[in-house]
PyMOL Python script that loads the backbone (N, CA, C, O; Angstrom):
from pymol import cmd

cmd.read_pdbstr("""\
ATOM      1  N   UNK A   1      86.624  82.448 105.644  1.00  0.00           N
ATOM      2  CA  UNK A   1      86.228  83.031 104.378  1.00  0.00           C
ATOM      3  C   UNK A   1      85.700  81.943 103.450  1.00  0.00           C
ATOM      4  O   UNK A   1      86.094  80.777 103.474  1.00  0.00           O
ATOM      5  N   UNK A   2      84.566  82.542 102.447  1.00  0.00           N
ATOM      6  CA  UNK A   2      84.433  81.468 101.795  1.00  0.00           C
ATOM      7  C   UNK A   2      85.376  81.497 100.061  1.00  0.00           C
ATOM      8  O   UNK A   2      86.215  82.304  99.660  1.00  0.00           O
ATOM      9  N   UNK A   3      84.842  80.383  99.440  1.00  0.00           N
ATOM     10  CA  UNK A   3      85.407  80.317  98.296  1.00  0.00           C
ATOM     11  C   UNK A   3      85.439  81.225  97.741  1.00  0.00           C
ATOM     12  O   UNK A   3      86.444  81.472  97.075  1.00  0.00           O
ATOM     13  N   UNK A   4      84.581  81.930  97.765  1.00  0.00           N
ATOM     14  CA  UNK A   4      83.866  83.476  96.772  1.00  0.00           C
ATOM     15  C   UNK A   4      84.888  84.103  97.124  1.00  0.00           C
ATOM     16  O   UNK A   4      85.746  84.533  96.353  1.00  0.00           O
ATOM     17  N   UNK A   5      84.881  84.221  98.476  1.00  0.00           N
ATOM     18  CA  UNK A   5      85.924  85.178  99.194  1.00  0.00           C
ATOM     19  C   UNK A   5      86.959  85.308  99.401  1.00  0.00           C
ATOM     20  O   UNK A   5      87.444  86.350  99.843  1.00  0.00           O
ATOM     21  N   UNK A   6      87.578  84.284  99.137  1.00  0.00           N
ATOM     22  CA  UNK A   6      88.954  83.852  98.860  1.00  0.00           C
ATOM     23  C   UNK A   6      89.800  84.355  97.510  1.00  0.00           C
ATOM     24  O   UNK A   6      90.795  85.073  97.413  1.00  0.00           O
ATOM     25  N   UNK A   7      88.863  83.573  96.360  1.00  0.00           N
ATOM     26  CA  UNK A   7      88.704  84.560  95.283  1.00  0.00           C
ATOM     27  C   UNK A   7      89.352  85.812  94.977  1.00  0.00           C
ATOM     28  O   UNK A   7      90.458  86.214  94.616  1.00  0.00           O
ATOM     29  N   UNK A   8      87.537  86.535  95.439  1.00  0.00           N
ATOM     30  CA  UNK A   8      88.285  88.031  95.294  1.00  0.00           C
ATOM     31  C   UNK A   8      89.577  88.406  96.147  1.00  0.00           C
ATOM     32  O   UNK A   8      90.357  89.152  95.554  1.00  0.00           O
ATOM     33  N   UNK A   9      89.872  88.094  97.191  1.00  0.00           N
ATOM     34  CA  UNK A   9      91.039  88.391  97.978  1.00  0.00           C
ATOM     35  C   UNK A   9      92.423  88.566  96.773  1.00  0.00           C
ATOM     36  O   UNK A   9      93.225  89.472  96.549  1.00  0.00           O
ATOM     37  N   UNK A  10      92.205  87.269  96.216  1.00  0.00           N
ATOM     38  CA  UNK A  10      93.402  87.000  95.585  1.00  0.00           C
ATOM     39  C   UNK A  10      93.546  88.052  94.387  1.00  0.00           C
ATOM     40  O   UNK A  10      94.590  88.566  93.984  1.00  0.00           O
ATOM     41  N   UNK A  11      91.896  88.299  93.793  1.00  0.00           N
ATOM     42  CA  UNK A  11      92.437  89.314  92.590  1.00  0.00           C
ATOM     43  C   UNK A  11      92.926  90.332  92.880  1.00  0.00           C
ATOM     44  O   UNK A  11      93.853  90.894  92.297  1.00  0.00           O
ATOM     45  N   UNK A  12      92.165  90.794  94.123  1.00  0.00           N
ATOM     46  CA  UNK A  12      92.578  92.259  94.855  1.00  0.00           C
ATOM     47  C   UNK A  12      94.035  91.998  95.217  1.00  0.00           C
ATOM     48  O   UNK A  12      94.781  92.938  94.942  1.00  0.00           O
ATOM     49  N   UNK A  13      94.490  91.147  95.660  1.00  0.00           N
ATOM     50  CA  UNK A  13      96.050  90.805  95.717  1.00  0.00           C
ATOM     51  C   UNK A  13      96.523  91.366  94.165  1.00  0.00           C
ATOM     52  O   UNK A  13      97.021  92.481  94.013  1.00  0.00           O
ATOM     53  N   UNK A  14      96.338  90.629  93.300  1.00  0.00           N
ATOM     54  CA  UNK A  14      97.107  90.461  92.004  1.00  0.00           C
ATOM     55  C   UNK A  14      96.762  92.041  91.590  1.00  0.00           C
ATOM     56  O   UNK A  14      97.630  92.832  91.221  1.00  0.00           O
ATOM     57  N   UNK A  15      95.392  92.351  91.711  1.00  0.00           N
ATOM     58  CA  UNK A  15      95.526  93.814  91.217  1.00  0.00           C
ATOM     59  C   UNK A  15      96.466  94.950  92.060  1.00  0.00           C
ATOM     60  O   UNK A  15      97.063  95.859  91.482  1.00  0.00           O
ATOM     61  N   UNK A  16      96.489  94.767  93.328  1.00  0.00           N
ATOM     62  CA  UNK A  16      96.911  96.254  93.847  1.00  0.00           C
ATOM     63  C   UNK A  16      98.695  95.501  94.023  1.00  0.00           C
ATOM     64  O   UNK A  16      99.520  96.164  94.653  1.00  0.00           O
ATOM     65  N   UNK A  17      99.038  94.379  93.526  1.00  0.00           N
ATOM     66  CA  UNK A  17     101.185  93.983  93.058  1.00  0.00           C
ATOM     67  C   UNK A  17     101.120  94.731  91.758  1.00  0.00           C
ATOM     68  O   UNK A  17     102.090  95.486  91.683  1.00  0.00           O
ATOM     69  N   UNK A  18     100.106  94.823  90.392  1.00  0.00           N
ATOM     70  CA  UNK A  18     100.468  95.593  89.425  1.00  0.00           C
ATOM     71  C   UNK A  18     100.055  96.980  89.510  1.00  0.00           C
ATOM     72  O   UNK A  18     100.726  97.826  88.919  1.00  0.00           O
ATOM     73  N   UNK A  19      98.858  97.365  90.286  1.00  0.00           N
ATOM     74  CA  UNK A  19      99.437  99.209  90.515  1.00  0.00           C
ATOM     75  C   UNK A  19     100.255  99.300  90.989  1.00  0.00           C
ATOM     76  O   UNK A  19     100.953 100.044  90.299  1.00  0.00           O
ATOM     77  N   UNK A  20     100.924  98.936  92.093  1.00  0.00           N
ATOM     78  CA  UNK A  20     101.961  99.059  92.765  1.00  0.00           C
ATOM     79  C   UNK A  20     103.462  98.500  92.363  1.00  0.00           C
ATOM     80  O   UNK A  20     104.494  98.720  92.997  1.00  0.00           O
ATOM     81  N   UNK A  21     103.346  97.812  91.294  1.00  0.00           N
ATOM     82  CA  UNK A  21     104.626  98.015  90.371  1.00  0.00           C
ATOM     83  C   UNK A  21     104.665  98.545  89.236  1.00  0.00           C
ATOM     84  O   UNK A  21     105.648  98.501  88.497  1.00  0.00           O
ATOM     85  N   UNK A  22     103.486  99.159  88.952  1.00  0.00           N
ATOM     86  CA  UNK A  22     103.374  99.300  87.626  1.00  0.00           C
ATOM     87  C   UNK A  22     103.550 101.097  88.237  1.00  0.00           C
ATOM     88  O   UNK A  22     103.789 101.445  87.081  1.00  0.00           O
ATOM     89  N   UNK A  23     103.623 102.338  88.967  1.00  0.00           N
ATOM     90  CA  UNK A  23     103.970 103.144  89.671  1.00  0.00           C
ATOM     91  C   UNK A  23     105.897 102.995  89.740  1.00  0.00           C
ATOM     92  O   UNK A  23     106.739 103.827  89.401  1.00  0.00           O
ATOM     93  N   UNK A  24     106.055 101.761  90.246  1.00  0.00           N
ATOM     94  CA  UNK A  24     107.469 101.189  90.594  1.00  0.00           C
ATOM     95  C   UNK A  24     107.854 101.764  89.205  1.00  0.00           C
ATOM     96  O   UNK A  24     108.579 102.755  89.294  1.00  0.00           O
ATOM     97  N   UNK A  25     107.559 101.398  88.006  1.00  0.00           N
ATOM     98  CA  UNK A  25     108.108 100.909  86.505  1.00  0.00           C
ATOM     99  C   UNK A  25     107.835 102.817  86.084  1.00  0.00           C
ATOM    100  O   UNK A  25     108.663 103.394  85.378  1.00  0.00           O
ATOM    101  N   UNK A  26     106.687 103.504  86.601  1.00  0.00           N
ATOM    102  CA  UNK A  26     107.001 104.606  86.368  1.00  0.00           C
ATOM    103  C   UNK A  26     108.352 105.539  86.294  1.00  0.00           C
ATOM    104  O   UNK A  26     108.651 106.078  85.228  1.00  0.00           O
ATOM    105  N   UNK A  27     109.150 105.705  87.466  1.00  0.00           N
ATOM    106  CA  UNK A  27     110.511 105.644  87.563  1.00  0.00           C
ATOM    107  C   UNK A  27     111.847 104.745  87.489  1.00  0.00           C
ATOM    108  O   UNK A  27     113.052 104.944  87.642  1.00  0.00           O
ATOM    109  N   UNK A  28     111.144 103.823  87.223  1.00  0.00           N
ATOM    110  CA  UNK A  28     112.483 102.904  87.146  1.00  0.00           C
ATOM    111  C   UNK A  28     111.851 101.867  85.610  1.00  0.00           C
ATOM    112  O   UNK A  28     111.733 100.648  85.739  1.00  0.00           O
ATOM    113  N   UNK A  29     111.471 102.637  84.120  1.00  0.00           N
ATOM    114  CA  UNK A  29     111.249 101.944  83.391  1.00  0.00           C
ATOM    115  C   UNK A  29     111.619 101.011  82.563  1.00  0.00           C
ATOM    116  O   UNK A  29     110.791 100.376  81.909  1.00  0.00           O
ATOM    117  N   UNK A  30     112.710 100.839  82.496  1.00  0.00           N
ATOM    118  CA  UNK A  30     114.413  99.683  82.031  1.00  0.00           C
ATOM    119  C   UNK A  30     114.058  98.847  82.934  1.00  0.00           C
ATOM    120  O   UNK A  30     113.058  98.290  82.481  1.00  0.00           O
ATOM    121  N   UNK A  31     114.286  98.447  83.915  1.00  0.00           N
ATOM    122  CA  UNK A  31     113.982  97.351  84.928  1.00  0.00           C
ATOM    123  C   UNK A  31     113.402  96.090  85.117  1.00  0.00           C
ATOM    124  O   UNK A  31     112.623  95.601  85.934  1.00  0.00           O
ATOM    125  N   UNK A  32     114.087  95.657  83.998  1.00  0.00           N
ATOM    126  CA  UNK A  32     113.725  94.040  84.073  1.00  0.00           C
ATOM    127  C   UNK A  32     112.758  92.726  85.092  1.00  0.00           C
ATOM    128  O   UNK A  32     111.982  91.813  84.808  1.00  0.00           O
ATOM    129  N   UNK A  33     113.281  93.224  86.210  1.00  0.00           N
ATOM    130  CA  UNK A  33     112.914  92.334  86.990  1.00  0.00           C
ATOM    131  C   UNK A  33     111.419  92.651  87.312  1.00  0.00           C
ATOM    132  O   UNK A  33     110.436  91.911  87.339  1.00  0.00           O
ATOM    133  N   UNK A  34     111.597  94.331  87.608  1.00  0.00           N
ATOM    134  CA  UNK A  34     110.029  94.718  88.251  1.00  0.00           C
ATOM    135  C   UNK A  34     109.141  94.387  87.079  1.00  0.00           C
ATOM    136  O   UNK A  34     107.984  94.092  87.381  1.00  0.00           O
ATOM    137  N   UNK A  35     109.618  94.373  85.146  1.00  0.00           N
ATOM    138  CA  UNK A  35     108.781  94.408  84.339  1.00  0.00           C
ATOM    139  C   UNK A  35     108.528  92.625  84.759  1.00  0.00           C
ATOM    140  O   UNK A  35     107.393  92.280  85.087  1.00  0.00           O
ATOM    141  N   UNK A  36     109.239  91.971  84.731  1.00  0.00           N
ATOM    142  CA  UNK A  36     108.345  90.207  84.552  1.00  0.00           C
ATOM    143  C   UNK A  36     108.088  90.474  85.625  1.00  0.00           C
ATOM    144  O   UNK A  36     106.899  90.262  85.387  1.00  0.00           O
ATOM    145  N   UNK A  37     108.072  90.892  87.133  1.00  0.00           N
ATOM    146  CA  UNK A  37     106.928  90.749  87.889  1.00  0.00           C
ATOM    147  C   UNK A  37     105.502  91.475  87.862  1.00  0.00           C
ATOM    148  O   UNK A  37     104.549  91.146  88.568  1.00  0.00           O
ATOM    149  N   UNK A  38     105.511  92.254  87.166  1.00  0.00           N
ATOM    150  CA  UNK A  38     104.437  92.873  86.500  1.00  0.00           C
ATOM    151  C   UNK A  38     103.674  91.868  85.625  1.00  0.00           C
ATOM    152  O   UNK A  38     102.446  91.880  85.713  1.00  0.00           O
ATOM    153  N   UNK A  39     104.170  91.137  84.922  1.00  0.00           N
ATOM    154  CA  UNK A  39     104.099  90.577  83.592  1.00  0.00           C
ATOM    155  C   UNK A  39     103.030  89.026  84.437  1.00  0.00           C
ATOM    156  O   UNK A  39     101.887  88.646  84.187  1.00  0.00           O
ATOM    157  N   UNK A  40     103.974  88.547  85.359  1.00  0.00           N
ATOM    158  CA  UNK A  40     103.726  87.385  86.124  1.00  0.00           C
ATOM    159  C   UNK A  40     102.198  87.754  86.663  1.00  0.00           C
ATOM    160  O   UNK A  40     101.158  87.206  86.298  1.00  0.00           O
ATOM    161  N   UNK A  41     102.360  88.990  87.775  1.00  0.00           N
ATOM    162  CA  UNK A  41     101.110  89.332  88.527  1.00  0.00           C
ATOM    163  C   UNK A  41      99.485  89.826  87.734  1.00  0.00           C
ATOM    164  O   UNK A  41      98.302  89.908  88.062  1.00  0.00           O
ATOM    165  N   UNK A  42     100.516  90.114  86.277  1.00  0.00           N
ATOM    166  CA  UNK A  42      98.956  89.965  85.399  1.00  0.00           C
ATOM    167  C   UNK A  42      98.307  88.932  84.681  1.00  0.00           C
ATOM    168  O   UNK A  42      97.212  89.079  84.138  1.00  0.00           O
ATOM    169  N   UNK A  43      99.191  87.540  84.670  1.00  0.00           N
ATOM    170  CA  UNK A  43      98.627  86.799  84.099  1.00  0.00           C
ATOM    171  C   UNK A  43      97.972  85.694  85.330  1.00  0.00           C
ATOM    172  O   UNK A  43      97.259  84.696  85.222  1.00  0.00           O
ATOM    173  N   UNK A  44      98.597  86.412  86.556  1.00  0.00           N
ATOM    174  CA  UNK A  44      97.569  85.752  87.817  1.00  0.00           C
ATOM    175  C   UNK A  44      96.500  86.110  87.801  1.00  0.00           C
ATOM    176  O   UNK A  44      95.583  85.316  88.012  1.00  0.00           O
ATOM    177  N   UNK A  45      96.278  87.419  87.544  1.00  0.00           N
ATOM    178  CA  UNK A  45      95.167  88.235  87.611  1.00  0.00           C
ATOM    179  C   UNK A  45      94.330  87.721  86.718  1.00  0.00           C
ATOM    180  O   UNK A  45      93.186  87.475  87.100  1.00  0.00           O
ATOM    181  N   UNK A  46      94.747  87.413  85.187  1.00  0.00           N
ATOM    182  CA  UNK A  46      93.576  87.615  84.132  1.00  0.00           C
ATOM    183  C   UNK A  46      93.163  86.188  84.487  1.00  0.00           C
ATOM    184  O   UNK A  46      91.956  85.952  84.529  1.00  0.00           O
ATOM    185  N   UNK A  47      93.980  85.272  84.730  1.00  0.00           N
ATOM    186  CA  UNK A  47      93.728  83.733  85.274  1.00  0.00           C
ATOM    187  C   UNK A  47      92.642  83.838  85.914  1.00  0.00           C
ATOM    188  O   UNK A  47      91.573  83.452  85.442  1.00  0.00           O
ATOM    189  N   UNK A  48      92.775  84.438  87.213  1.00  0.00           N
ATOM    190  CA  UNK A  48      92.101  84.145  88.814  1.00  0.00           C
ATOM    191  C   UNK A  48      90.589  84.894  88.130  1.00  0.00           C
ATOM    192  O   UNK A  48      89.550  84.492  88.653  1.00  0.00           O
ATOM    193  N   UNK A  49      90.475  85.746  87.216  1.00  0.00           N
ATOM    194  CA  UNK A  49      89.533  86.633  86.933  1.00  0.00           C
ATOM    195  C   UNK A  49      88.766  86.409  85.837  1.00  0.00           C
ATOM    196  O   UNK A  49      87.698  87.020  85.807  1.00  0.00           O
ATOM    197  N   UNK A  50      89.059  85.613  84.828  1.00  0.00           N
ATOM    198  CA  UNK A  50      88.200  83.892  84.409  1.00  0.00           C
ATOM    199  C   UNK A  50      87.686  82.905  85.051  1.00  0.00           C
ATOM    200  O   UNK A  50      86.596  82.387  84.808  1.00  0.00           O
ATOM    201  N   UNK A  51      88.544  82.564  86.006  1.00  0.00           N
ATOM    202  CA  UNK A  51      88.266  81.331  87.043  1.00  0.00           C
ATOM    203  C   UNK A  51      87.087  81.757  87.971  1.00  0.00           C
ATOM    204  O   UNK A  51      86.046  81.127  87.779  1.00  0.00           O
ATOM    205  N   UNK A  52      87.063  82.683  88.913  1.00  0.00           N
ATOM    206  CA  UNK A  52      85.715  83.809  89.272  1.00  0.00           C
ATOM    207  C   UNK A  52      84.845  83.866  88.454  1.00  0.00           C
ATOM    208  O   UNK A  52      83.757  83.414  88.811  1.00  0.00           O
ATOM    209  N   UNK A  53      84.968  84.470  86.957  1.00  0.00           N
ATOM    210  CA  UNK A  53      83.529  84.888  86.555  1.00  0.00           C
ATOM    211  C   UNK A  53      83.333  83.489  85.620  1.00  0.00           C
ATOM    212  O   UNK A  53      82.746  83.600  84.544  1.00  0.00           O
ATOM    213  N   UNK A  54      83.711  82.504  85.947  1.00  0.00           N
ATOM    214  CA  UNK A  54      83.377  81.293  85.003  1.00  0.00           C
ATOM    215  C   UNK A  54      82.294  80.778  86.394  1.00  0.00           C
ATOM    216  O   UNK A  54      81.180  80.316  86.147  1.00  0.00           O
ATOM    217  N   UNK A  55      82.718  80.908  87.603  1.00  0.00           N
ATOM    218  CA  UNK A  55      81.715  80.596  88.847  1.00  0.00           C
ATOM    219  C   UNK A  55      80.934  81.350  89.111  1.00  0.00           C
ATOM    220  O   UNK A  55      79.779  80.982  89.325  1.00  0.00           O
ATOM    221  N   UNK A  56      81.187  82.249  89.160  1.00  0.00           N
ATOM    222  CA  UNK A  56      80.316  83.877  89.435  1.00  0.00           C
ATOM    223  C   UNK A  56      79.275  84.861  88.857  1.00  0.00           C
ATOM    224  O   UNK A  56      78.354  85.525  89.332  1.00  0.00           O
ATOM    225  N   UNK A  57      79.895  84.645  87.437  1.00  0.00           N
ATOM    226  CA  UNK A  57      79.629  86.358  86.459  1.00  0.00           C
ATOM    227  C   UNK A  57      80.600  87.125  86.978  1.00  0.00           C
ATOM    228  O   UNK A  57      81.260  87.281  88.005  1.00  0.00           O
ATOM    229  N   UNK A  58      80.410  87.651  85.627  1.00  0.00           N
ATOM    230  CA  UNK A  58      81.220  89.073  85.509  1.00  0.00           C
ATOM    231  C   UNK A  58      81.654  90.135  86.555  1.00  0.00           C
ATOM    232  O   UNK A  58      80.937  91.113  86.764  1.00  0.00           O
ATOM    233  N   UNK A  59      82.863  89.940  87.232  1.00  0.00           N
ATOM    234  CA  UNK A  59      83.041  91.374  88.234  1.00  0.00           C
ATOM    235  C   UNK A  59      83.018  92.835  87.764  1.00  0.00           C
ATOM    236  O   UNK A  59      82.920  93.685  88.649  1.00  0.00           O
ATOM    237  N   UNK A  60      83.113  93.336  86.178  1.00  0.00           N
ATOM    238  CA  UNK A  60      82.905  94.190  85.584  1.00  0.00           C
ATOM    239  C   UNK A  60      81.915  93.967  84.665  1.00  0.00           C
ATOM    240  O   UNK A  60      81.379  92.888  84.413  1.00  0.00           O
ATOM    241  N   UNK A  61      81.639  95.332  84.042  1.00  0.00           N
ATOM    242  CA  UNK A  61      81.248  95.202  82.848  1.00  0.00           C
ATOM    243  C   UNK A  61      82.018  95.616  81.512  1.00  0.00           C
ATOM    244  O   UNK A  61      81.481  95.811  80.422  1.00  0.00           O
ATOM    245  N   UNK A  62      83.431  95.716  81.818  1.00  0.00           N
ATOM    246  CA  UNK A  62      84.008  95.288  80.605  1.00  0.00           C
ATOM    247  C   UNK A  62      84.212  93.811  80.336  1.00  0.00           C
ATOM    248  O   UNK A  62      84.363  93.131  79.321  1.00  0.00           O
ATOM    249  N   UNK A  63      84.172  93.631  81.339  1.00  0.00           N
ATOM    250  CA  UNK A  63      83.769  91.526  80.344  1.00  0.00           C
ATOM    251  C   UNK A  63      82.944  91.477  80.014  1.00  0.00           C
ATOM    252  O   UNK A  63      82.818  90.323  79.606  1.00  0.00           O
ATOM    253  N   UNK A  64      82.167  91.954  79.866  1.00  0.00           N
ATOM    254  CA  UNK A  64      80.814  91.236  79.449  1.00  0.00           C
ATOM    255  C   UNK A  64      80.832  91.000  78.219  1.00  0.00           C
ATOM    256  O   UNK A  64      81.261  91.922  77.525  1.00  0.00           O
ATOM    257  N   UNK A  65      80.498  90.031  77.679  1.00  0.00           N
ATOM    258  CA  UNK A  65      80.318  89.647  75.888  1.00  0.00           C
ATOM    259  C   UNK A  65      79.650  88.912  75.648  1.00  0.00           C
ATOM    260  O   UNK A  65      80.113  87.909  75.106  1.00  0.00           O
ATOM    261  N   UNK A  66      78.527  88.966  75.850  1.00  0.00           N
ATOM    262  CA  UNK A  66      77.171  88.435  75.471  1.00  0.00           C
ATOM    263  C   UNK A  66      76.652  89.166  74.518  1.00  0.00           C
ATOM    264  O   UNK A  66      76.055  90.058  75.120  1.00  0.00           O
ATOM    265  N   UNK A  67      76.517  89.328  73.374  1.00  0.00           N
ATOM    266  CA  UNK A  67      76.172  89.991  72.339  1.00  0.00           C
ATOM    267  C   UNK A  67      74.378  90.169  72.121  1.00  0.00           C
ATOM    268  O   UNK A  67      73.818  90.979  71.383  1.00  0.00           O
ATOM    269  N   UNK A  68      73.697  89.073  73.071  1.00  0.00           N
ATOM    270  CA  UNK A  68      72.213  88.678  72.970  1.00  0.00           C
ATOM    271  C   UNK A  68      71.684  89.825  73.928  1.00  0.00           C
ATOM    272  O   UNK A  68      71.207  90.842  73.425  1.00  0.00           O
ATOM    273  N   UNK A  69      71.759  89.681  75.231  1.00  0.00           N
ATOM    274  CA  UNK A  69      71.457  90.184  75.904  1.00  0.00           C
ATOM    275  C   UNK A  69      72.369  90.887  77.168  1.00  0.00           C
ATOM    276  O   UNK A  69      73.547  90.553  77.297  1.00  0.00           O
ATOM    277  N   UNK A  70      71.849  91.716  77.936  1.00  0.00           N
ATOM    278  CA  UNK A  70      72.639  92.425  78.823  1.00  0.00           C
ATOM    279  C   UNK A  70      72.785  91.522  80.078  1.00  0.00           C
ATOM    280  O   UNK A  70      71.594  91.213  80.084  1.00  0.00           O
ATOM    281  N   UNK A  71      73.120  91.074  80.789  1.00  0.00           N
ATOM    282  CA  UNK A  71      72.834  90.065  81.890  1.00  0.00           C
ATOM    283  C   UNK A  71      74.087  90.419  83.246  1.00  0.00           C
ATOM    284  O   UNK A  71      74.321  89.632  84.163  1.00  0.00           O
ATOM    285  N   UNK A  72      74.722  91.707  83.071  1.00  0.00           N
ATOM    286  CA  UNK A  72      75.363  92.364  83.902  1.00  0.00           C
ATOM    287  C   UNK A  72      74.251  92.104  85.566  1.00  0.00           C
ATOM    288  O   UNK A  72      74.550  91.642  86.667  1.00  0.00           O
ATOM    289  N   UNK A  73      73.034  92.625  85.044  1.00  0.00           N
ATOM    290  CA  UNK A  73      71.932  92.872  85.868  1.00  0.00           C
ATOM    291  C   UNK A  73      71.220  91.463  87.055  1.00  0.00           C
ATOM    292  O   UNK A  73      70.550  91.563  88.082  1.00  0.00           O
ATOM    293  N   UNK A  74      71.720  90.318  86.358  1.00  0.00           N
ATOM    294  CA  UNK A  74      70.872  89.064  86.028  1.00  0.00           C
ATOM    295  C   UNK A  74      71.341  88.387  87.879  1.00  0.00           C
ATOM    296  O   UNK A  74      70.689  87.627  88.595  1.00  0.00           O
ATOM    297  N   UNK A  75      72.385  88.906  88.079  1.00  0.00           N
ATOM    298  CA  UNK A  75      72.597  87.741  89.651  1.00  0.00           C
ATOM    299  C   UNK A  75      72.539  89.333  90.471  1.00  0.00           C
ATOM    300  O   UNK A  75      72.716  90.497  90.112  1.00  0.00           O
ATOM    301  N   UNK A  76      72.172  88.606  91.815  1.00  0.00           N
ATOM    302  CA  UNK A  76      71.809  89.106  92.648  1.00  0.00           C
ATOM    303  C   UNK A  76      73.067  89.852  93.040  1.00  0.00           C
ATOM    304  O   UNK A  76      74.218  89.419  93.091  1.00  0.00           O
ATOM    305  N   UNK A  77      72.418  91.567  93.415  1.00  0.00           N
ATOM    306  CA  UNK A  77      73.648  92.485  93.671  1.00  0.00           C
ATOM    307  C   UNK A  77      73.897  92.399  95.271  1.00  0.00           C
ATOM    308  O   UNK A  77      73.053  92.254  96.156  1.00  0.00           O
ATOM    309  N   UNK A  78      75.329  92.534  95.383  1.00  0.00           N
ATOM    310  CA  UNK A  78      75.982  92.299  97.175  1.00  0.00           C
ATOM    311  C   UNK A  78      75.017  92.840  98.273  1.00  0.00           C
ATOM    312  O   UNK A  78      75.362  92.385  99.363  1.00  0.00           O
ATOM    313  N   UNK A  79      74.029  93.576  98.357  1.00  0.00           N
ATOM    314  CA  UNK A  79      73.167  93.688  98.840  1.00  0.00           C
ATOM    315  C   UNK A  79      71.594  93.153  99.258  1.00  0.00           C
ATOM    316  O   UNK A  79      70.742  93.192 100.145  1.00  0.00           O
ATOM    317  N   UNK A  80      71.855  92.713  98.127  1.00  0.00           N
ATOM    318  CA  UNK A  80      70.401  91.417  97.577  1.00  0.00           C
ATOM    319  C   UNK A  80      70.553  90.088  98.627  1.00  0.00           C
ATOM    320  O   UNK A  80      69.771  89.137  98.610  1.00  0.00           O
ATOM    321  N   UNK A  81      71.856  90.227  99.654  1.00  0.00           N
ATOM    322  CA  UNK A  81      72.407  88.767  99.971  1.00  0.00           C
ATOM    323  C   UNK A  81      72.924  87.772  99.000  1.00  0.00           C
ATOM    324  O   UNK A  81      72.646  86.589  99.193  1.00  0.00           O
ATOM    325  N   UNK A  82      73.745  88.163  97.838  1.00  0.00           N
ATOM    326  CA  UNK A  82      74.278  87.292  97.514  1.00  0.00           C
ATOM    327  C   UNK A  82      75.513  86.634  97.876  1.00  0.00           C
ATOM    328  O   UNK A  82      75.698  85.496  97.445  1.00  0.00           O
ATOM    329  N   UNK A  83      76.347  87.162  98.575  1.00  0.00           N
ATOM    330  CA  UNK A  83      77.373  86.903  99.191  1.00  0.00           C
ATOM    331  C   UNK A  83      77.439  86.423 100.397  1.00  0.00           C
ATOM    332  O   UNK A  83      78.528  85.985 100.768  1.00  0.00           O
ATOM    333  N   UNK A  84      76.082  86.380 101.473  1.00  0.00           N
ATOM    334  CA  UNK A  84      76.194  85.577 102.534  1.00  0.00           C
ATOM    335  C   UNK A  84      75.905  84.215 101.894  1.00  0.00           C
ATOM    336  O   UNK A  84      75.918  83.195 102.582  1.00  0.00           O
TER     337      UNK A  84
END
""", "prot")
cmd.dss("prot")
cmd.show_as("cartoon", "prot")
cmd.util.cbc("prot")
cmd.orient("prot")
């Protein structure tokens, strides 16, 4: 895998530990432990998901905050070959 790919692996990690505890915390909402691992797995996430689009761009377009222009559009889409 490459760097890119490694990457996303990891957010997709960090994202589908907080659906999947954050479901957990649905029924069991007192729960200390599952809440700081929730707490932990999102600040991996928002980390790993700066660190990406500081190399990358934006994996959404709720980051985007460029106030000038739109540039969602601007790198080549996974089809274009940007990822080989």
């Amino acid at each position: 895998m490459t760097s890119r790919e490694n990457m996303l692996q990891k957010i997709r990690e960090y994202d589908f530990t907080m659906m999947d505890t954050g479901l957990f915390l649905n029924s069991h909402p007192k729960d200390a432990m599952a809440l700081d691992h929730f707490r932990k797995a999102r600040e991996k996430y928002n980390k790993a998901v700066k660190e990406y689009e500081s190399k990358y761009g934006v994996l959404t377009t709720k980051n985007m905050d460029n106030n000038l222009q739109w540039t969602w559009i601007d790198d080549p889409w996974p089809w274009e070959g940007a990822d080989n």
